[in-house]
C-alpha positions in Angstrom: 92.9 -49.3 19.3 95.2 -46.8 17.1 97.5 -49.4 17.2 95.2 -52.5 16.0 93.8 -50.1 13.1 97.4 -49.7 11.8 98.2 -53.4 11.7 94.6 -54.2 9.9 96.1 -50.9 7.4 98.9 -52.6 6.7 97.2 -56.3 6.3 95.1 -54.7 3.5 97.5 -52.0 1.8 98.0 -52.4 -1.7 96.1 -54.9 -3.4 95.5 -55.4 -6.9 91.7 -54.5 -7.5 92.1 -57.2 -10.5 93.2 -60.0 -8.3 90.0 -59.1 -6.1 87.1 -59.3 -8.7 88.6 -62.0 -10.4 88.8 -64.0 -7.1 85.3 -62.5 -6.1 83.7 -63.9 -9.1 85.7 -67.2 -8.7 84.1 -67.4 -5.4 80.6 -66.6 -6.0 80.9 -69.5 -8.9 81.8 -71.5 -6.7 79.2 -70.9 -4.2 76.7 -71.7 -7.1 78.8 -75.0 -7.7 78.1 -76.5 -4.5 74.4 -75.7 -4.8 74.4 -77.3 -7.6 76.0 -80.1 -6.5 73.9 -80.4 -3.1 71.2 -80.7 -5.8 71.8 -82.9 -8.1 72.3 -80.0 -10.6 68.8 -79.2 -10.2 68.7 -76.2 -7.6 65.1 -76.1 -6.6 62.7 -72.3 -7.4 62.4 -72.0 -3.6 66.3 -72.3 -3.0 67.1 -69.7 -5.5 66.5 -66.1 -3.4 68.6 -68.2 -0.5 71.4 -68.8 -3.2 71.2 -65.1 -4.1 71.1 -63.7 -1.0 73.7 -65.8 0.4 76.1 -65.7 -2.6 77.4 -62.2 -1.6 77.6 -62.6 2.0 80.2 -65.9 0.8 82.1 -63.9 -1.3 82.6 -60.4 0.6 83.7 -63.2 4.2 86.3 -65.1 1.7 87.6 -61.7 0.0 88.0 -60.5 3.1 89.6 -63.8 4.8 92.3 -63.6 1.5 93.5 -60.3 1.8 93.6 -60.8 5.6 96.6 -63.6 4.3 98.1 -60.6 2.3 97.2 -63.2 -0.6 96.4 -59.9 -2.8 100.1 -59.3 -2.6 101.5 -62.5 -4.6 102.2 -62.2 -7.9 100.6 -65.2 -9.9 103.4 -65.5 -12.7 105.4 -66.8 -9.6 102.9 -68.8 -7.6 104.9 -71.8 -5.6 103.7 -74.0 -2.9 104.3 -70.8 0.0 101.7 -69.1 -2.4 99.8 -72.1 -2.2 100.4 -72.3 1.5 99.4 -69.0 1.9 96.2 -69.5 -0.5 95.1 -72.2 1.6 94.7 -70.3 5.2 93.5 -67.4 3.7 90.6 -69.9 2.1 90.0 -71.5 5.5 89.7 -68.0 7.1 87.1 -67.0 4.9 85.5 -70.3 5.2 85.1 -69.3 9.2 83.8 -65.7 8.7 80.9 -67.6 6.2 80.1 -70.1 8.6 80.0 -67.2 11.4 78.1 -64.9 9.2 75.7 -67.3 8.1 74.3 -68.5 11.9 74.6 -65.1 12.9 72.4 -63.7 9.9 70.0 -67.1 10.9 70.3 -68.4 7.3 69.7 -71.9 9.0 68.3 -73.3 5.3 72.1 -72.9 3.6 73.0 -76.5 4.1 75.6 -77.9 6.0 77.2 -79.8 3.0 77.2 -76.7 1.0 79.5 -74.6 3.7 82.0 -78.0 3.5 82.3 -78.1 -0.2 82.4 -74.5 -1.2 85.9 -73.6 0.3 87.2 -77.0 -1.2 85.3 -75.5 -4.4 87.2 -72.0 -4.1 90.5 -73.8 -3.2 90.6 -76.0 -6.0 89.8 -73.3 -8.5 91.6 -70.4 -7.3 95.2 -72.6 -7.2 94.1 -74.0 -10.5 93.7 -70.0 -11.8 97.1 -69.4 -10.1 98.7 -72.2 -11.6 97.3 -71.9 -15.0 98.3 -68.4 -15.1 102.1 -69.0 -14.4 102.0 -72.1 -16.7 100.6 -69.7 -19.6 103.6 -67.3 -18.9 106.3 -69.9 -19.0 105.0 -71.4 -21.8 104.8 -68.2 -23.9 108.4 -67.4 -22.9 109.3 -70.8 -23.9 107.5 -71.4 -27.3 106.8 -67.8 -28.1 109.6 -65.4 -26.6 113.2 -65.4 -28.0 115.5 -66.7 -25.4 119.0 -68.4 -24.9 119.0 -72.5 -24.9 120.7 -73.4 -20.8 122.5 -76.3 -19.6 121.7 -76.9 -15.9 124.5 -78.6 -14.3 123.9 -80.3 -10.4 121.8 -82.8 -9.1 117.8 -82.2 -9.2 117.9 -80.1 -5.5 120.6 -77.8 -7.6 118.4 -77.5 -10.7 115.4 -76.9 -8.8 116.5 -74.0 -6.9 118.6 -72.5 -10.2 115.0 -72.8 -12.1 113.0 -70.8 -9.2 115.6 -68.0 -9.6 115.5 -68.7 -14.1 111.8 -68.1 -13.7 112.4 -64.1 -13.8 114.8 -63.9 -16.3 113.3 -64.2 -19.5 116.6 -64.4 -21.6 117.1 -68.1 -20.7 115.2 -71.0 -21.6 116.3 -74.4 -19.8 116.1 -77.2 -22.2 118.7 -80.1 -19.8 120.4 -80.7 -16.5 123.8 -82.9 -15.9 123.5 -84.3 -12.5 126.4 -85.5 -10.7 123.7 -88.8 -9.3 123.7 -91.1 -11.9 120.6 -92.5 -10.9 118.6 -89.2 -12.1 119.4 -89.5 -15.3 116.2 -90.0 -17.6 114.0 -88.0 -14.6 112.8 -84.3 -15.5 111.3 -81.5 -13.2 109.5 -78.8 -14.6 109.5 -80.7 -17.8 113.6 -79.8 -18.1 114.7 -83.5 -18.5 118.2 -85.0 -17.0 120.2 -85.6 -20.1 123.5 -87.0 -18.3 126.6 -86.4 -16.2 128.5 -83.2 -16.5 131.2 -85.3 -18.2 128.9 -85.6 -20.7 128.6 -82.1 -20.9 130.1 -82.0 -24.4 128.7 -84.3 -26.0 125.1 -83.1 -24.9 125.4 -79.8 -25.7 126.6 -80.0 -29.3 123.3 -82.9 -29.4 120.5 -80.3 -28.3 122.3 -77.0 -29.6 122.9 -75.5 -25.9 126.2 -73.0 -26.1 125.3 -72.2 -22.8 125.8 -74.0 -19.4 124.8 -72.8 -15.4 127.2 -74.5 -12.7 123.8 -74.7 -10.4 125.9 -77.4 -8.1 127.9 -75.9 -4.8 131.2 -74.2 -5.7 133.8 -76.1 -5.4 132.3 -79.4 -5.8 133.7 -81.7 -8.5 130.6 -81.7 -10.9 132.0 -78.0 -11.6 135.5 -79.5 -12.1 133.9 -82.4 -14.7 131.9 -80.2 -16.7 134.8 -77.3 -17.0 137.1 -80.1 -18.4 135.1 -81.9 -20.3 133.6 -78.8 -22.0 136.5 -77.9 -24.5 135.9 -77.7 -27.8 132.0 -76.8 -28.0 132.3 -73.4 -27.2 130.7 -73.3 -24.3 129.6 -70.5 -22.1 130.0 -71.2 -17.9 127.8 -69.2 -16.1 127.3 -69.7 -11.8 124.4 -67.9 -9.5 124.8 -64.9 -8.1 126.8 -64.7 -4.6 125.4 -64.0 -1.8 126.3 -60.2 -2.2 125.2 -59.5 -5.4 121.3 -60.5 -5.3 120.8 -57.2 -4.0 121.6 -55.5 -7.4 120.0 -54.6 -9.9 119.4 -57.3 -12.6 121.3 -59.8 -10.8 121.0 -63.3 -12.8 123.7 -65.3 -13.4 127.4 -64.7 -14.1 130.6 -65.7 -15.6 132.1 -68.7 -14.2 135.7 -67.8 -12.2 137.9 -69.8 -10.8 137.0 -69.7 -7.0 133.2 -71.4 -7.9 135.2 -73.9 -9.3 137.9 -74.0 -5.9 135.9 -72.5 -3.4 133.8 -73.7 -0.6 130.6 -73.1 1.5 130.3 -69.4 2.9 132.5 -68.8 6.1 129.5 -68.4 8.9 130.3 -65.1 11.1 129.6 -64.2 14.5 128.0 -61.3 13.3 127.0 -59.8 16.6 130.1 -60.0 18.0 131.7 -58.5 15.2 129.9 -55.9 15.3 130.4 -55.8 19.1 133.6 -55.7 18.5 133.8 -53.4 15.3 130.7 -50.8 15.4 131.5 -47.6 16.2 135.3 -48.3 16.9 138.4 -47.2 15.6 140.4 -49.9 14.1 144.0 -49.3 12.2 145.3 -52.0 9.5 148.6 -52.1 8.7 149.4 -53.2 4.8 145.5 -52.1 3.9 146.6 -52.1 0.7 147.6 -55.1 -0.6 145.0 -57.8 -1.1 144.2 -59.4 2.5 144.6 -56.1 3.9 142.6 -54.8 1.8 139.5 -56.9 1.8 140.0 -57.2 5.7 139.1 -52.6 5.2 135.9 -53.5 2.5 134.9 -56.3 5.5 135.9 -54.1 8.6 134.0 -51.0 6.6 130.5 -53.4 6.5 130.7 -53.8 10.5 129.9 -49.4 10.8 133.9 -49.1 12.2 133.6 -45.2 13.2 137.1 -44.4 12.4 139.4 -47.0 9.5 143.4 -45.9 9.6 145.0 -47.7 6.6 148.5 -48.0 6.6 150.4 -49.2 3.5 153.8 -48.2 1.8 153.0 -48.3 -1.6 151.4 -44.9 -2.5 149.6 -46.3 -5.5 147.7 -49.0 -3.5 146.7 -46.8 -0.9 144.8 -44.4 -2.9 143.7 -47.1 -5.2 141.9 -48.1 -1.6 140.6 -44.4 -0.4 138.8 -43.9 -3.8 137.2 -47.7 -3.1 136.2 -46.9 0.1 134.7 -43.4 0.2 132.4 -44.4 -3.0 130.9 -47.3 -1.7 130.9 -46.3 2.7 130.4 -41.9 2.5 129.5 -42.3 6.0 133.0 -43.9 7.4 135.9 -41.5 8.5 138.8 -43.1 7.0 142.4 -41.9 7.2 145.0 -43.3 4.4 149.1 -42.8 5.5 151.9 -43.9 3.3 154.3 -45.3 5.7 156.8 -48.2 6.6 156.1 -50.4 9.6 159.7 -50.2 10.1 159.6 -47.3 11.3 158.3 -47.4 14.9 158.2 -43.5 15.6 156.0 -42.9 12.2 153.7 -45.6 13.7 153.2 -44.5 16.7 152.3 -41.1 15.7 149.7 -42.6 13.8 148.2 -44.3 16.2 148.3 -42.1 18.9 146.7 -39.7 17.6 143.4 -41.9 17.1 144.4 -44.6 19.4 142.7 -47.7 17.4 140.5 -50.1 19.6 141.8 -53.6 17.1 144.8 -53.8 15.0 145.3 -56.3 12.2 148.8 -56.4 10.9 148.9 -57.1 7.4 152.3 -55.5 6.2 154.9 -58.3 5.0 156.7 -59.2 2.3 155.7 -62.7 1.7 157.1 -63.9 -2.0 159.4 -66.7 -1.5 161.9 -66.6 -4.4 162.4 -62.9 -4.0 163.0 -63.4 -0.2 165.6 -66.1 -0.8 167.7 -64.3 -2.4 169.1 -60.7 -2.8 166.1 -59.7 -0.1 166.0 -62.1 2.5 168.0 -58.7 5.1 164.7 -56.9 3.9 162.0 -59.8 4.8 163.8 -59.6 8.1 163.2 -56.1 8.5 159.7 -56.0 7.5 158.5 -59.1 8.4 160.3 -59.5 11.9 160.7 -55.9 13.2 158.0 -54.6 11.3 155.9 -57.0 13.4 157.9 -55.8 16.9 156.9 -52.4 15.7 153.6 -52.8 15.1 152.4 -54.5 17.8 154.1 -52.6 20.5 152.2 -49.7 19.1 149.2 -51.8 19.6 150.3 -52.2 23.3 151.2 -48.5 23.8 148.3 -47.2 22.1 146.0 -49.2 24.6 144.4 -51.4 21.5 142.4 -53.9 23.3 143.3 -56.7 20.1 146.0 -56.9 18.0 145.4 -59.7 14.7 149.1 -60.8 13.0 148.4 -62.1 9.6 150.9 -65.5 9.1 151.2 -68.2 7.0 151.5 -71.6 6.3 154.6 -71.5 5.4 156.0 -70.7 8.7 155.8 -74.6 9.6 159.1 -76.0 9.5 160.0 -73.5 7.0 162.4 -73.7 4.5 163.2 -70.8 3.1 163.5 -66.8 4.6 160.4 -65.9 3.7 158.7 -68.3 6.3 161.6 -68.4 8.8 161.2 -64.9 9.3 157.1 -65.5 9.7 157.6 -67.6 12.4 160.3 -65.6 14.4 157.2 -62.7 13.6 154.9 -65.1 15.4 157.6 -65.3 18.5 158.1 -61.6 18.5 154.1 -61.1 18.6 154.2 -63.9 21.3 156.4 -62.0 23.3 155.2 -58.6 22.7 152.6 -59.9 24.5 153.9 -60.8 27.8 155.1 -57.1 28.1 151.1 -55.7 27.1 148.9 -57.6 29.0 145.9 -55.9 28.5 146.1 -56.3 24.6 144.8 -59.6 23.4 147.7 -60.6 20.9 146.7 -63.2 18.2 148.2 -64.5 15.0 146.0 -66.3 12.4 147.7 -68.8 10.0 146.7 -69.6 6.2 148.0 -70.9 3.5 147.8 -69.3 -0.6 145.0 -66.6 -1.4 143.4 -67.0 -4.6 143.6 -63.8 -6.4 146.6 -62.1 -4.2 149.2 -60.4 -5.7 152.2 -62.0 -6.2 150.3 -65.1 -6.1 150.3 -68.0 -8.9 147.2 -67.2 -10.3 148.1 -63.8 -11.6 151.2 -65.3 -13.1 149.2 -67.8 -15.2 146.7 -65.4 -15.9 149.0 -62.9 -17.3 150.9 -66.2 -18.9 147.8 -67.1 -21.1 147.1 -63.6 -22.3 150.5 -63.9 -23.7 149.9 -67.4 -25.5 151.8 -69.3 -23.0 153.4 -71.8 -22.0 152.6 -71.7 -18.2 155.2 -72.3 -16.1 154.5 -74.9 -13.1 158.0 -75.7 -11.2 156.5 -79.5 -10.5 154.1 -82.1 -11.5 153.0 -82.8 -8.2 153.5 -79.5 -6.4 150.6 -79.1 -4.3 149.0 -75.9 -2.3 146.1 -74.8 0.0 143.8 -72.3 -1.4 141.2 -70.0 -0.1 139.6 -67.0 -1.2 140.3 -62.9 -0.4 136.9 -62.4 1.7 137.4 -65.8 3.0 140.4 -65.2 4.5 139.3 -61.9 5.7 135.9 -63.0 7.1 138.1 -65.6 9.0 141.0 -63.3 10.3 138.0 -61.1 11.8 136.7 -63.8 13.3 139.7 -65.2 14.6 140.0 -61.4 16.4 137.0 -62.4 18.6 138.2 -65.6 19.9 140.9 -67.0 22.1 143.4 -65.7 24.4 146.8 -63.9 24.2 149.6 -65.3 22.2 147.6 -68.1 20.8 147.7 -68.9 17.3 145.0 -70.0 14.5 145.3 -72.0 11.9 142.3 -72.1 9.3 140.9 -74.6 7.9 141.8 -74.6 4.3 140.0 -77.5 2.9 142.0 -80.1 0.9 145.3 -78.8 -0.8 144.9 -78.3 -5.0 147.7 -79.6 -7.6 149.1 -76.8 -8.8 149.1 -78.4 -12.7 144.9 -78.8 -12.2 144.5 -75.6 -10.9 146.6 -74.4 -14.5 144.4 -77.0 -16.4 141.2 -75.1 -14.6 142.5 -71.4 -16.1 143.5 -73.0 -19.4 139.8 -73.6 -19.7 138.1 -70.8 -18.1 140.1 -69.0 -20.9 138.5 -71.2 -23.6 142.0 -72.4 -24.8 143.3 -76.1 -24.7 146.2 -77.4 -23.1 147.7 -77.8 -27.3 147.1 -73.9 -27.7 148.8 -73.3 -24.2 151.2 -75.8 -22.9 152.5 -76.6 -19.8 156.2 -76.9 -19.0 157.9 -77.8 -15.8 160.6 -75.2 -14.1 162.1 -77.3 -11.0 161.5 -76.8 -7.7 163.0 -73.3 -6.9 165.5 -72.5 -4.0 163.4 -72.7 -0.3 160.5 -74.0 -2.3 158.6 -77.1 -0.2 156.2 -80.1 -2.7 153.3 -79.4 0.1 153.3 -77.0 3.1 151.8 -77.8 6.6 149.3 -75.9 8.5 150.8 -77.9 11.8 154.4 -78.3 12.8 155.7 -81.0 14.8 155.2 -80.5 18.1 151.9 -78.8 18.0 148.4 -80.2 17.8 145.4 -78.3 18.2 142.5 -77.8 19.7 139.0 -77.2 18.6 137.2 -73.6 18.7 133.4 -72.9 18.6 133.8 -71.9 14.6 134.2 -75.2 12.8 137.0 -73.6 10.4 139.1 -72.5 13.1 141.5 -74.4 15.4 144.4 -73.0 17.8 147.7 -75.1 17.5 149.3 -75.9 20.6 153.1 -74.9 20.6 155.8 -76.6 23.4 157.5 -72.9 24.1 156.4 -69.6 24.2 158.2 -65.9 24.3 161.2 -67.7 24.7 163.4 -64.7 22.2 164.6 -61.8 23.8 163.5 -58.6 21.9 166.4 -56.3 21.8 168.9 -59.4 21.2 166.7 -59.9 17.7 166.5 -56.2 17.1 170.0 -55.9 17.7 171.0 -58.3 16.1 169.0 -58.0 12.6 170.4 -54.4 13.3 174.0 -55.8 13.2 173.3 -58.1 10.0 173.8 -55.1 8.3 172.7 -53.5 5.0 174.8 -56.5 3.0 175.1 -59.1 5.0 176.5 -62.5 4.1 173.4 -65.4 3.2 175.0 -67.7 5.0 175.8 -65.8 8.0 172.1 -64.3 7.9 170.8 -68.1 7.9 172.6 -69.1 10.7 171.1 -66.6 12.7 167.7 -67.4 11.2 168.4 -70.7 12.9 169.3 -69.9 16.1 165.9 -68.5 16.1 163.8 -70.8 14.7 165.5 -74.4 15.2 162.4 -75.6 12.9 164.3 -73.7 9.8 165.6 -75.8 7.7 167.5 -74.0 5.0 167.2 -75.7 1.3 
């Protein structure tokens, strides 16, 4: 009973006392109304006390039906057809408690037509209040409020959901949408007409004085592409929605475009629950946590309530950078930051072992290609071979039940060190494996990180702060791009799935010229291709036109998450461990490129030095 008095509690809680007697007075007008049309407009002397005494009852059974629908909890200014929805059953609720009230109070002289027209009455009138009311506010803000003129650019699904979330934010006033469908052009909704196509976008805005356009269409999608490169010379302002993460924040509207709306693609789906199977109230260790996949795979791992995060990185700087990050925005996480080398086995062992870590992703590597190929390529060896041995052995020692090795694309039929030595990482991890069968050993494949350091973006970024030119080494150089949490959302998933010694490869979507993707920052910038230039370098030493997710040999084979596949491989664990130790061992500090190539070789047959 307790129980059933709580619910009716909450059913009722807060409602506007406004709301009530306007709807109340609403309702007993209408109550008159359908006498008076029962009547002709002429209700007759003896019907009046029945009219009186009936009006009440009519209004207390609908005000009471209404607030049973939590209808006193809308707010008009954004009445929509769930409102509506929501308006309706709480009208045919209180059109049941009348028609109950009135046969049980014998009031058998209320006629019958009178009960059918008055909630039809009410209906009409109280969606007509609602609607009026919202229609005055959008109108005032329109005509009478100061507010910034806004391009809409997508299709009219896109617009219509961009103007739902507009209709809070007072500082923008729609006045056109560029659709993508030619064949809504000259169509409006909400009154906000379709003016064109985003390539029109210029020519449109400088017409109707808009300085301001929002990419409503999905990210990646080329209407975005059109409108950012047909936009030059107007001075316009891109703006996108919010993501996902930020409508929780305060005084979230939109934001500047960047260049992953304009690359990027849907939101990767997670296996939440299993993640957080997986994850909650675990201890998980990350080697290389501070660079940028390792570090957005601690911000991701941080979400999933881990109760202990071990971050392992060699640079000093990036790892504190990280511990500040982390113990502002999760207090409640016990995380432990060492500065130390995956080379060195012992150092990583201690660390481990003294918080043995239930999942281990393996981040640390050196993976820029030019600086690999020459001068370096005895360290990317070091780290990116041994540092693997090292790390996952650990993994095995330690009792970890998963252990995640972050690859690359370009370990497919590499061509330079830098890759070469990814995919002998992969055979090490593959072979690490058949010594620690009770640790799940997994590496997950993916091509160029939008964003990451060392990564082309950066380069051009820091190249148009400086006037230019950018530097692009061929015309049609192209790459596979994804974002930071992306990647990291898929590396986490990838931990769930599969069996030992199995590797992913992600799906990366189609690959992106290098030029466009230069074009696209020239833009974003507000800059034109004439005030920075674009010049062409070569093709540098090891450097590939297009890399491969797939080498030949492999196929793959689907997985339950649609952006994850496992690529079949002929051999496995064929190396022997402490003949590649050894032998990087016996490389030496200086050794000979051509002498450290041939043993890459021997290796990885695939490796093709260029």
């Amino acid at each position: 009973m307790l129980l059933k008095q709580s619910r009716l509690a909450r059913f009722l809680s807060s409602p506007n006392p406004l709301q009530i007697g306007v709807d109340a007075i609403v309702v007993m007008a209408a109550w008159w109304m359908a006498f008076l049309l029962r009547y002709n407009f002429e209700i007759p002397s003896e019907v009046l006390p029945l009219v009186l005494r009936t009006a009440a009852i009519a209004t207390a059974c609908f005000v009471f039906g209404l607030a049973l629908r939590r209808v006193y909890r809308q707010v008009w200014r954004f009445a929509g057809l769930p409102e509506l929805r929501q308006l309706g059953t709480g009208v045919l609720l209180g059109a049941l408690f009348t028609v109950a009230a009135i046969v049980m109070l014998r009031y058998s002289a209320v006629p019958r037509s009178v009960l059918v027209m008055h909630p039809i009455l009410v209906l009409t009138l109280l969606g007509a209040l609602r609607a009026g009311w919202r229609t005055l506010i959008e109108r005032r803000r329109t005509l009478g409020l100061p507010g910034t003129p806004l391009l809409i650019i997508g299709s009219l699904q896109d617009a219509s959901d961009a103007l739902r979330t507009l209709g809070a934010l007072s500082q923008w006033v729609p006045v056109g949408i560029l659709s993508p469908v030619s064949a809504e052009v000259g169509r409006s909704i909400q009154n906000v007409p379709v003016l064109g196509e985003p390539v029109h976008i210029a020519r449109v805005a400088g017409a109707i004085g808009a300085y301001t356009a929002l990419m409503a269409c999905p990210p990646g999608s080329q209407a975005r592409r059109d409108a950012l490169l047909h936009s030059t010379g107007v001075g316009l302002a891109l703006l996108a929605m919010p993501r996902p993460d930020e409508w929780m924040r305060p005084s979230t509207g939109p934001r500047r475009i960047e260049l992953e709306d304009l690359l990027g693609r849907d939101a990767v789906a997670l296996d939440v629950k299993g993640l957080a199977d997986l994850l909650s109230g675990q201890t998980v260790l990350v080697t290389g946590a501070g660079g940028s996949i390792g570090a957005e795979l601690c911000r991701q791992i941080a979400r999933f309530g881990v109760a202990r995060l071990i971050c392992v990185d060699i640079s000093e700087f990036s790892i504190y950078r990280l511990e500040q990050e982390l113990r502002e925005a999760h207090p409640q996480m016990i995380g432990m930051y060492y500065t130390a080398n995956v080379r060195e086995v012992e150092r990583l062992y201690a660390i481990a072992r003294l918080y043995p870590p239930s999942v281990v992703f393996h981040a640390a590597a050196y993976k820029h290609v030019p600086l690999m190929e020459s001068l370096n390529e005895i360290e990317a060896l070091r780290t990116n071979v041994l540092g693997t041995m090292n790390a996952a052995r650990v993994a095995g020692l330690v009792g970890a039940a998963r252990f995640v090795l972050i690859s690359t694309d370009k370990a497919v039929n590499p061509t330079n060190v830098m890759g070469a030595s990814k995919r002998l990482a992969e055979q090490v991890m593959q072979a690490v494996a058949s010594e620690y069968l009770d640790t799940r050993f997994v590496a997950v494949r993916f091509g160029n990180v939008l964003g990451s350091s060392g990564s082309v973006v950066p380069l051009f970024t820091d190249q148009i702060l400086h006037g230019g030119p950018l530097t692009v080494t061929h015309p049609d150089i192209v790459r596979y791009f994804m974002t930071i949490p992306e990647a990291a959302q898929l590396v986490l998933q990838a931990s769930l799935m599969g069996n030992s010694r199995q590797i992913f490869v992600l799906d990366m979507g189609e690959p992106v010229k290098i030029v466009e993707l230069a074009k696209i920052l020239i833009r974003l910038s507000g800059k034109t291709e004439q005030e920075i230039p674009i010049v062409f370098t070569g093709l540098r030493p090891g450097e590939k036109l297009y890399e491969e997710l797939l080498a030949n040999g492999e196929t793959t084979e689907a997985t339950p998450h649609p952006k994850l596949h496992v690529a079949k491989i002929d051999t496995f664990g064929c190396i022997n461990l402490e003949v590649v130790s050894q032998s990087i061992s016996d490389l030496g500090a200086e050794p000979s490129a051509s002498a450290l190539r041939a043993w890459l070789q021997s290796q990885v047959p695939e490796y093709v030095a260029r």
